[in-house]
C-alpha positions in Angstrom: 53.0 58.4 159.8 50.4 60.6 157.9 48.4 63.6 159.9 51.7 64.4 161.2 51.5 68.3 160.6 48.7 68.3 163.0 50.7 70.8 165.9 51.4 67.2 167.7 54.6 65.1 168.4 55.5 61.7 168.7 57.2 61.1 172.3 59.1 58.1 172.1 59.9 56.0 175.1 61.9 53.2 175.6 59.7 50.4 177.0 62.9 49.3 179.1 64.8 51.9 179.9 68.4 52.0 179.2 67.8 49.1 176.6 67.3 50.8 173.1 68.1 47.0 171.7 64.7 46.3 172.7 63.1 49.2 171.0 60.6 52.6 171.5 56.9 53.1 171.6 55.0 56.6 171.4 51.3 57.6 171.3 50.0 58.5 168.4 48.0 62.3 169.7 46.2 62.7 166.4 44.8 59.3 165.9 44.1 58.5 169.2 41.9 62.0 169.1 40.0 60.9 165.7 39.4 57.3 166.7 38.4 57.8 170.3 40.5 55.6 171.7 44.7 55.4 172.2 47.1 54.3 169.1 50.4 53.9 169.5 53.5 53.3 167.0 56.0 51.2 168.0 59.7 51.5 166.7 62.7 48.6 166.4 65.9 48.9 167.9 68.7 46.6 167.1 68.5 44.6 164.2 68.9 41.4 165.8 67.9 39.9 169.2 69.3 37.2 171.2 66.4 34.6 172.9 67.0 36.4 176.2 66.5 39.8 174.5 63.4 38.6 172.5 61.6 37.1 175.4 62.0 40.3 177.2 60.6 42.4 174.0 57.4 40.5 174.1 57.3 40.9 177.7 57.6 44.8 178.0 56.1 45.7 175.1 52.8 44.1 175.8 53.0 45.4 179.5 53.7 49.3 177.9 50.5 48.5 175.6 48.8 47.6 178.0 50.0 50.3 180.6 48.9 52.7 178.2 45.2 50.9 177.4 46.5 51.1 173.9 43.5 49.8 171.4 46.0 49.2 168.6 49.9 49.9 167.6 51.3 50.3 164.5 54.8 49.1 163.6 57.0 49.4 160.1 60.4 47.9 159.4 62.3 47.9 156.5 62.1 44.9 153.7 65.4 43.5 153.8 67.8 40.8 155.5 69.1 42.5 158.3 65.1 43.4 159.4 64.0 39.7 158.8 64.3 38.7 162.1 62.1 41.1 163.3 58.9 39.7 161.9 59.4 36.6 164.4 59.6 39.3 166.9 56.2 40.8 166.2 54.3 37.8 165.6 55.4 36.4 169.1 54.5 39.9 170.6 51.3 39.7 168.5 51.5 42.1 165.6 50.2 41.1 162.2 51.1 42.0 159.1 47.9 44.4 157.5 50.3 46.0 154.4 53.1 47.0 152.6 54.3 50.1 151.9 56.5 52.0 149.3 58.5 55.0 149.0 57.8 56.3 145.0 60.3 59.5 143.8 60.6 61.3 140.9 63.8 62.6 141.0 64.4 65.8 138.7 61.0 67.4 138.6 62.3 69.9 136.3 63.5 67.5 133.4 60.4 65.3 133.6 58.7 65.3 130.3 55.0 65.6 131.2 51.9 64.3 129.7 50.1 67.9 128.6 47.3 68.9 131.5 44.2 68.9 130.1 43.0 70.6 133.6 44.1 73.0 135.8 44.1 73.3 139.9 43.5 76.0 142.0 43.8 76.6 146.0 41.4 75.2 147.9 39.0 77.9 149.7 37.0 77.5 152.5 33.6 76.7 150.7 35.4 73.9 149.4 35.7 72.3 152.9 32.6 70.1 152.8 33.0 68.7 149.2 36.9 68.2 149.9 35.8 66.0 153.3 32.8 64.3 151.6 35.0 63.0 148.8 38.2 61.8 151.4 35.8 60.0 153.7 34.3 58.1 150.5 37.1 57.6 147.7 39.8 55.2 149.9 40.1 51.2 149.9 43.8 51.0 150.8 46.6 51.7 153.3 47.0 50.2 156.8 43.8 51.3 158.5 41.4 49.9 155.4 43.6 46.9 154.6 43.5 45.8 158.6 40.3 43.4 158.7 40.2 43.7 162.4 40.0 47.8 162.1 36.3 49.0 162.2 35.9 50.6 157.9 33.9 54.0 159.4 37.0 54.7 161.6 39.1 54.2 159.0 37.2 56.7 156.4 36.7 58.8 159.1 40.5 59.5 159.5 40.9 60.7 155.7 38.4 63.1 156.2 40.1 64.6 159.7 42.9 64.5 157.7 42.1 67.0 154.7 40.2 69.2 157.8 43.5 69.3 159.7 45.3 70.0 156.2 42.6 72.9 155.5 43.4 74.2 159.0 47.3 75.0 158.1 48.1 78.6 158.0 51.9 77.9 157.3 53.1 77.5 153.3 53.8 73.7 153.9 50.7 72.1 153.4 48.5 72.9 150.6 45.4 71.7 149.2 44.6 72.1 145.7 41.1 71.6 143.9 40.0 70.5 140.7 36.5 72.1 139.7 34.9 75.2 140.0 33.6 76.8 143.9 30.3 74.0 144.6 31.6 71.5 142.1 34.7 70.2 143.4 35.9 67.5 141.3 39.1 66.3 143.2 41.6 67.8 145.3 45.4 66.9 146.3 47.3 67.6 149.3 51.0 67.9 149.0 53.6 69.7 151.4 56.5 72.0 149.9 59.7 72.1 152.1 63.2 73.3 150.3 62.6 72.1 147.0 60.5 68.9 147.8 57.5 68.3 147.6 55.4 65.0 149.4 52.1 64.2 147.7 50.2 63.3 150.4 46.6 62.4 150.0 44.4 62.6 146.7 40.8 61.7 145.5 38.4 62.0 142.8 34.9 62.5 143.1 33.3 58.9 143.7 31.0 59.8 140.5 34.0 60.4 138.5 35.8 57.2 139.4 36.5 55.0 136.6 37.2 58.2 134.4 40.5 60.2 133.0 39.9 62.5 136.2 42.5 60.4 138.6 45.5 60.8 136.1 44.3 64.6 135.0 44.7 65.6 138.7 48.7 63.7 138.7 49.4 65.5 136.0 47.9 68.7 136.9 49.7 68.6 139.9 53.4 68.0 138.4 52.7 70.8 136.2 51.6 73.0 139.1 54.9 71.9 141.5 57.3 72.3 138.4 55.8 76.0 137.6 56.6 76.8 141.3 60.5 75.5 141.2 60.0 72.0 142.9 63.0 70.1 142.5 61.7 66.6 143.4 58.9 64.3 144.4 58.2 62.1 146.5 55.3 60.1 147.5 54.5 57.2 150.0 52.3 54.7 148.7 50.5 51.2 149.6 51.0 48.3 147.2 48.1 47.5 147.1 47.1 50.7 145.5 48.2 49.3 141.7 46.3 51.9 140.4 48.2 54.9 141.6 51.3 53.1 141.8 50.4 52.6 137.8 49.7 56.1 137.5 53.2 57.4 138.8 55.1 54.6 137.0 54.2 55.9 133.7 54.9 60.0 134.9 58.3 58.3 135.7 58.2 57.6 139.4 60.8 54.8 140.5 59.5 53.3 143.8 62.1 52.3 146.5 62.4 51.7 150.2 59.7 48.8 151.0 58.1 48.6 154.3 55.7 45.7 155.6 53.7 47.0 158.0 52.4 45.3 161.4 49.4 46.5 163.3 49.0 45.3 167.0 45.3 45.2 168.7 44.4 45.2 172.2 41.1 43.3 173.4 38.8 46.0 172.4 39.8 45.4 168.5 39.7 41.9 169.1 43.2 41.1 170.5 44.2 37.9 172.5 45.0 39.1 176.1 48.7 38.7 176.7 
């Protein structure tokens, strides 16, 4: 899940003990401090379950939502056969499916042949906070939280921006936020992690004036160059499909896109959930 570098932990429990068939649930700490109210994620276990088995999943998960006062739970399993059964599961338990997700990779960083960048990125500094928030709260229409109808929009943009504050917050060399622009007129900025060769782009945004503009793929580009020029070996980046545009973008700077995930959202009564 994204805000993960946040100092917090997911605490997985099984929600019957000693049965890991039936699957594990955790709160999630850092949205559950932005939104005000407590999100969980949910977790499969075995592929498959028998009717006894699925009749008690429905039962104990609702009860550890509802143990919990959880507002909404989030849940992700793989696109494939041996997953299918699972979307019965959910639905009878009450999840709905709110988007699908993708892993996108560019293998050899090194090798790629890159557009020329026509602009260049520097660090983000602390004056650059504001502009940084104000464009993240503004500049995104997809992912779960957006792409859930039931999932109040403010909330949602609010996130982004608690996202790029937490980023600015890191004082270790795995996050970083880059800027496009000059200090007071910050164009767009990207936040990617570095760990052992990898890097994850993570969140990026141009300003909502410049949308529509070259801007979006100048910052993709800028950024490839910027990661190659400090040894990053690979990319990888998760994405929504129903962001065509960035999935466009990284197509033709020679991303491949893999590992598809639908992805279920859960709501208890105060987001408009059925009592169970």
């Amino acid at each position: 899940m994204p805000l993960a570098r946040t100092g917090y932990q997911l605490c997985f429990d099984e929600i019957l003990p000693g049965k890991p068939a039936l699957g594990s649930a955790s709160i999630v700490p850092w949205d559950t401090e932005i939104f005000g109210f407590p999100v969980a994620v949910y977790r499969v276990g075995a592929e498959r379950l028998d009717a006894a088995a699925q009749k008690k999943f429905v039962e104990r998960f609702c009860l550890w939502a509802k143990r919990n006062h959880i507002s909404l739970c989030a849940c992700a399993i793989p696109v494939n056969e041996s997953h299918s059964s699972w979307k019965l599961y959910l639905s009878e338990a009450g999840f709905h499916v709110v988007d699908l997700s993708l892993q996108g990779t560019l293998n050899v960083l090194q090798d790629a042949r890159l557009p020329e960048a026509r602009s260049e990125l520097r660090p983000a500094r602390l004056d650059d906070r504001n502009a940084i928030e104000a464009i993240a709260e503004q500049s995104f229409r997809n992912g779960r939280y957006h792409a859930d109808p039931l999932f109040p929009r403010e909330l949602a943009d609010k996130r982004y921006g608690h996202w790029v504050r937490n980023a600015l917050a890191e004082e270790d060399a795995i996050d970083r936020v880059y800027v496009m622009g000059e200090p007071g007129d910050v164009q767009g900025f990207f936040h990617v992690t570095i760990e052992e060769g990898v890097s994850d782009l993570r969140l990026a945004a141009t300003a909502p004036a410049l949308r529509g503009t070259l801007l979006g793929f100048d910052l993709y580009v800028s950024v490839l160059h910027l990661l190659k020029g400090l040894g990053v070996r690979r990319v990888v980046s998760s994405i929504s499909a129903g962001n065509t545009a960035v999935m466009n973008v990284l197509a033709e700077l020679g991303f491949s896109f893999s590992a598809p995930e639908m992805i279920f959202h859960w709501h208890g009564e105060a987001l408009g959930g059925k009592d169970r």
